[in-house]
C-alpha positions as CSV (number, residue, x, y, z in Angstrom):
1,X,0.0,0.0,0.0
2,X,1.5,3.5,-0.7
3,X,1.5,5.6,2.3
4,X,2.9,8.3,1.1
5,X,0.2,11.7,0.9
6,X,-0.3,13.3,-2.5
7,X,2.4,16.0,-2.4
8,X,0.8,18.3,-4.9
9,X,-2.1,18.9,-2.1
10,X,0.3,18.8,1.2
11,X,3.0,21.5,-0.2
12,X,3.2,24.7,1.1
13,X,2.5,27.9,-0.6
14,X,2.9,31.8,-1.2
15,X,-0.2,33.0,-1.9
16,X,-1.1,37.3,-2.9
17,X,1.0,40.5,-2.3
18,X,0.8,43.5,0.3
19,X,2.8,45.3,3.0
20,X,0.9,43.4,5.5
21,X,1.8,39.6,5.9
22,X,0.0,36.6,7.6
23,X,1.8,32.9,8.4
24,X,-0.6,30.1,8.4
25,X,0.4,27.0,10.6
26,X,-1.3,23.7,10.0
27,X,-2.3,21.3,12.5
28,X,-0.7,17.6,13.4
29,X,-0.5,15.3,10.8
30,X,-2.0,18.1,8.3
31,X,-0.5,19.6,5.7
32,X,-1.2,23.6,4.8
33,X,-4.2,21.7,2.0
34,X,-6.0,22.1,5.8
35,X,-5.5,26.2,5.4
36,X,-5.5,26.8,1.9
37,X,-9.0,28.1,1.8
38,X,-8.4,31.1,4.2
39,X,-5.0,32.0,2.4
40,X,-6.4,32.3,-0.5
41,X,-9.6,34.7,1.5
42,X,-6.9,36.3,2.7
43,X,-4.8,37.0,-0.2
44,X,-8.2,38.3,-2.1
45,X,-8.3,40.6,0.9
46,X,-4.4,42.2,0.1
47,X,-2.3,40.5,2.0
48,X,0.8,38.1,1.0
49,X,0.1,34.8,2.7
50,X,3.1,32.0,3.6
51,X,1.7,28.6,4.6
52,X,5.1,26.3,5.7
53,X,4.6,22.7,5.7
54,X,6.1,21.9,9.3
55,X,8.9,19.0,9.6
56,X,7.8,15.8,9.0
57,X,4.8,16.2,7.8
58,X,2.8,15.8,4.9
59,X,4.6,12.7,3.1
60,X,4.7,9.7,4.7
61,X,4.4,8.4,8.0
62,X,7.9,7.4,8.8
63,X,9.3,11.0,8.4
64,X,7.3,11.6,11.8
65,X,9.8,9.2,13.1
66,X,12.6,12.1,13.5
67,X,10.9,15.6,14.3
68,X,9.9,16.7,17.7
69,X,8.0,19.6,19.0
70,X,11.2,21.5,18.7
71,X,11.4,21.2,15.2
72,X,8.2,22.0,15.1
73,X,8.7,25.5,16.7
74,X,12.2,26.3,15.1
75,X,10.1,25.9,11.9
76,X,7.4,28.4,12.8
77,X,9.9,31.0,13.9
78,X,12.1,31.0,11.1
79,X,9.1,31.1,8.6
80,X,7.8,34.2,10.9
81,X,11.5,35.9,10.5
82,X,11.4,35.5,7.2
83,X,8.1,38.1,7.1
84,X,10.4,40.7,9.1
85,X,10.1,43.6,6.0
86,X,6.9,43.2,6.0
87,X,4.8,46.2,7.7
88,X,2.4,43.6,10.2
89,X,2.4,40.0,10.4
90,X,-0.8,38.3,11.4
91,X,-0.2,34.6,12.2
92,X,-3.3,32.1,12.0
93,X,-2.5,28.2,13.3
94,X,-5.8,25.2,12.9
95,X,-5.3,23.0,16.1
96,X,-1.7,22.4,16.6
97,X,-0.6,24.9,14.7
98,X,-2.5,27.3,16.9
99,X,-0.3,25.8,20.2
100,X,2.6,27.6,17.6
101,X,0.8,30.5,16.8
102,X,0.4,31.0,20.4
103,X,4.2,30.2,21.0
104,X,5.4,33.0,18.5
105,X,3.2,35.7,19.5
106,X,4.4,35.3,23.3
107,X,8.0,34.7,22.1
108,X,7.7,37.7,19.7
109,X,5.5,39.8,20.6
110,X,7.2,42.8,18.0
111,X,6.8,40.4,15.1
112,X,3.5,39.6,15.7
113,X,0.3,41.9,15.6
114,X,-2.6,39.6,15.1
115,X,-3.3,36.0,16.0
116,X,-6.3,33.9,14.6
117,X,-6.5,30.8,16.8
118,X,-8.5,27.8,15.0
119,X,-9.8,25.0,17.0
120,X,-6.6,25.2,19.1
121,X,-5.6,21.5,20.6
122,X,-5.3,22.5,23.9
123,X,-7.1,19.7,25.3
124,X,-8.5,16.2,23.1
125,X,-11.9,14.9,23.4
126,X,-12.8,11.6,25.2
127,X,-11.5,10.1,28.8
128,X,-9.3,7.9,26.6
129,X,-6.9,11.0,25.2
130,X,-7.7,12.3,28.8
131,X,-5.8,8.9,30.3
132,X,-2.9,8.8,28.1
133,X,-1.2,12.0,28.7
134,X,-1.6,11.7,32.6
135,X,0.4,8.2,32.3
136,X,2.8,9.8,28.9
137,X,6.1,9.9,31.5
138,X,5.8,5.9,31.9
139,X,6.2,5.8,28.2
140,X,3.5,3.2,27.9
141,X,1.8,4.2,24.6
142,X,5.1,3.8,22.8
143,X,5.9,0.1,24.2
144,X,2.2,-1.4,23.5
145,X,0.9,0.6,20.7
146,X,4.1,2.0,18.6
147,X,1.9,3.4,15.6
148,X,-1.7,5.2,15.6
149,X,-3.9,4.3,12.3
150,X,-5.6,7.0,10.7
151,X,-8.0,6.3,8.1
152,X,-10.4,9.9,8.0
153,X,-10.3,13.4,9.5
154,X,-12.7,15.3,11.2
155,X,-14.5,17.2,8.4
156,X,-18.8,16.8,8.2
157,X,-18.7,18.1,4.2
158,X,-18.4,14.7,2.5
159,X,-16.7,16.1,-0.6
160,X,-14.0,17.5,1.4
161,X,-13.5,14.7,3.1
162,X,-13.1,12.7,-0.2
163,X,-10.8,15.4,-1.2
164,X,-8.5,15.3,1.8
165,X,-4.7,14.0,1.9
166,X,-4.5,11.6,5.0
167,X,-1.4,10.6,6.6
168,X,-2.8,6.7,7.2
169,X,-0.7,6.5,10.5
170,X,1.8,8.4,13.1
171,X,4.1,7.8,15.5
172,X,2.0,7.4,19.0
173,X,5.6,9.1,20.5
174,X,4.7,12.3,18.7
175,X,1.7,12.7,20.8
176,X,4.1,13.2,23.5
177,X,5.5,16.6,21.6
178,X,1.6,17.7,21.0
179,X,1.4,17.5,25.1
180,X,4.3,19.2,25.4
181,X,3.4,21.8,22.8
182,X,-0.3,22.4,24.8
183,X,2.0,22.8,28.3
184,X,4.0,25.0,26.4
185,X,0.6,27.2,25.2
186,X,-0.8,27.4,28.4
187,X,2.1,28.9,30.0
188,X,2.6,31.0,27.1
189,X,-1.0,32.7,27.2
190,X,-0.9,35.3,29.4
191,X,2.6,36.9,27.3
192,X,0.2,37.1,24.4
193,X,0.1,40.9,23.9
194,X,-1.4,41.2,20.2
195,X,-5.6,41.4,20.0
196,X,-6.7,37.6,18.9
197,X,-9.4,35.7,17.6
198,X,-10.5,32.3,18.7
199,X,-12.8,29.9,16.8
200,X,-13.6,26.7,18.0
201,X,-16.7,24.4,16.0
202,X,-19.3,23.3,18.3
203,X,-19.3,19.7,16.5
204,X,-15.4,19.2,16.9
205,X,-14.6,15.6,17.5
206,X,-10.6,16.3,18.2
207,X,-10.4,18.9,20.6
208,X,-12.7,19.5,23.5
209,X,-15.1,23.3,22.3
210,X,-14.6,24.4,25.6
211,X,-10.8,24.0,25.2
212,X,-11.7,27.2,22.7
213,X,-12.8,29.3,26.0
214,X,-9.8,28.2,28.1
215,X,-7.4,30.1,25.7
216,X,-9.7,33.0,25.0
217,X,-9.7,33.3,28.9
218,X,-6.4,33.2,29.2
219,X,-5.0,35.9,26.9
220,X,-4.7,38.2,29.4
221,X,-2.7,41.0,28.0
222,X,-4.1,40.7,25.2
223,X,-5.6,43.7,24.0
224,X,-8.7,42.4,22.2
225,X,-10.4,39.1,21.9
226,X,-13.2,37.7,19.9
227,X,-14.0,34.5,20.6
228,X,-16.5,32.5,17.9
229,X,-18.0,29.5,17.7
230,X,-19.3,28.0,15.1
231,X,-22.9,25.7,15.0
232,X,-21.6,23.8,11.5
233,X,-18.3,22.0,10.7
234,X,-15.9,19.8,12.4
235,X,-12.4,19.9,12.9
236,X,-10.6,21.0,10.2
237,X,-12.9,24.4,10.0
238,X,-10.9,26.2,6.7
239,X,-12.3,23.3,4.5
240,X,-15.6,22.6,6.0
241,X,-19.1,23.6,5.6
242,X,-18.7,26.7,8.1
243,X,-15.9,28.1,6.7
244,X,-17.2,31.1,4.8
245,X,-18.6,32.1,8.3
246,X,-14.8,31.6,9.6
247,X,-13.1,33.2,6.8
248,X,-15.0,36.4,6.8
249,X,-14.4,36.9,10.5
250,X,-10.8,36.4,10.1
251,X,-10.8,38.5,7.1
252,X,-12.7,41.3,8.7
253,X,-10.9,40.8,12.1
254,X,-7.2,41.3,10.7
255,X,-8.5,43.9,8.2
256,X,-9.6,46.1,11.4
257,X,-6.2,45.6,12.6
258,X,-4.8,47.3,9.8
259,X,-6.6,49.7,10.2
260,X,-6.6,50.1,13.7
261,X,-6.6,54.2,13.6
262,X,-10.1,53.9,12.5
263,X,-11.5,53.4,15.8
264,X,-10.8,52.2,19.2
265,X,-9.5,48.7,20.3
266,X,-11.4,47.1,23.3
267,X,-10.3,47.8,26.7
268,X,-7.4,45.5,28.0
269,X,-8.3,41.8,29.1
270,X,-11.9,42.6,27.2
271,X,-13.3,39.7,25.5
272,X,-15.9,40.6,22.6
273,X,-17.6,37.3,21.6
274,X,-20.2,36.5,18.9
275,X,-21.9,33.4,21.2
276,X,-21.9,34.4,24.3
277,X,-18.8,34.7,26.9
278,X,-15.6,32.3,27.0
C-alpha cells in the first residue's frame, strides 16, 4: 500500500501580495491543503500569505519518526522571521498549529500583531486522550501501541473529506510533543500581547469546544479578543461547511487591525464574543 500523501495537495505555498503579511500554521498530521482556503480569502483581501509545511509532515508516515515539537517551533519562527520587512504580520494556526501560533506571539511579541487561533488543541476529546497524557512519563503508549492508524479526518462536508490528503498513521511518541506543545501554550498565554481571535466548532470531535474558552480566557494581555463559535463543521474548520462564516471573521478581524486608527480597540483583558462569553 503506498502511504505516502499526494504531495501536490500537502506543499506549502505563497499566496497574494501587500505590505501586511500573515503565516498560516497547520495542524498535526495536516499539511497547509487544511489552510488553503483562508489563504487564499486572505490574499483576495491584500495580503501576502506564507503557509510552511512543518517538519515531517505531509509525506509519509515514517518521516514523523525524526521531528519533535522543537522542530516543530524552530520551523514556525524562522518562517515568521522570514516576514520581518513586512509592515504587520498576522499569524493564524488550525489545532496544533495554533499551540505555535500562540508560541510566537508570546515569544515575539514585535513580530506579531494579530493571531487567529482555529480550533486550538489545547485539550483532546474523550477520557481515553484524557488517560494517556496523565500516564505519557511511563512511556506506555510507545511500548504497547508504537503506531496510531488513521483512516479519515474530522470534516462533516463529505466532498472534502473525499478530497483530503490523510497521513494513514503516526508515530504514538509524537503525541508526546503535541502535550508538550499544549503545556508550552498554556504557559505562554498570558505573554500574548497582540488582540486575537479564537474559533472553535461546536461539532469538533478532536479537541474539546470548551478548550476554545480556556485560551480566550487566558489571553490576558491581550488587548482584544473575539471569541466564535461555530454551530456547523468539524475539525478542520478552513475546508468545511462553516468556513465562509470563519473566513470572513478572520478576514474582517485582521483587516480592522490594519486599520486600527479607524477606531478604538477594546479595553485590555476585554473579550468581545459573537456566542456568548468564553
Amino acid at each position: 500500500m503506498d502511504t505516502r500523501m499526494d504531495a501536490g495537495k500537502t506543499a506549502p505555498f505563497e499566496l497574494g501580495e501587500g505590505e501586511d503579511a500573515c503565516l498560516l500554521l497547520h495542524g498535526f498530521t495536516g499539511s497547509p491543503w487544511e489552510v488553503r482556503p483562508l489563504g487564499e480569502a486572505l490574499a483576495a483581501r491584500g495580503l501576502y500569505v506564507r503557509a510552511i509545511r512543518l517538519p515531517g509532515h505531509g509525506s509519509t508516515p515514517e518521516e514523523l519518526l525524526n521531528v519533535n515539537h522543537r522542530d516543530w517551533t524552530q520551523a514556525a519562527a524562522h518562517a515568521l522571521f522570514s516576514l520581518r520587512h513586512h509592515r504587520r504580520t498576522f499569524v493564524a494556526g488550525l489545532s496544533m498549529g495554533a499551540l505555535l501560533s500562540i508560541q510566537l506571539a508570546a515569544n515575539y511579541p514585535e513580530r506579531v500583531q494579530g493571531l487567529a487561533l482555529m480550533a486550538p488543541a489545547i485539550h483532546f476529546t474523550g477520557l481515553h486522550m484524557w488517560l494517556l497524557k496523565r500516564l505519557r512519563r511511563h512511556g506506555f503508549l510507545e511500548r504497547f501501541k508504537p503506531w496510531v492508524l488513521k483512516e479519515s479526518t474530522d470534516l462533516s462536508d463529505p466532498a472534502a473529506r473525499a478530497e483530503a490528503p490523510i497521513l494513514p498513521a503516526f508515530p504514538s511518541a509524537r503525541l508526546q510533543d503535541l502535550w508538550e506543545l499544549q503545556d508550552i501554550a498554556l504557559e505562554s498565554l498570558p505573554r500574548v500581547r497582540c488582540p486575537a481571535l479564537v474559533a472553535m466548532s461546536k461539532q469538533d470531535h478532536v479537541v474539546d469546544p470548551d478548550g476554545g474558552r480556556l485560551v480566550a480566557r487566558g489571553l490576558t494581555a491581550s488587548p482584544q479578543v473575539r471569541f466564535i463559535s461555530l454551530p456547523t463543521g468539524f475539525h478542520i474548520m478552513p475546508r468545511d461547511v462553516g468556513a465562509p462564516l470563519l473566513l470572513s471573521e478572520i478576514g474582517d478581524f485582521f483587516d480592522r487591525l490594519r486599520a486600527a486608527d479607524a477606531g478604538p480597540e477594546a479595553p485590555s483583558g476585554q473579550a468581545r464574543c459573537s456566542s456568548g462569553k468564553p
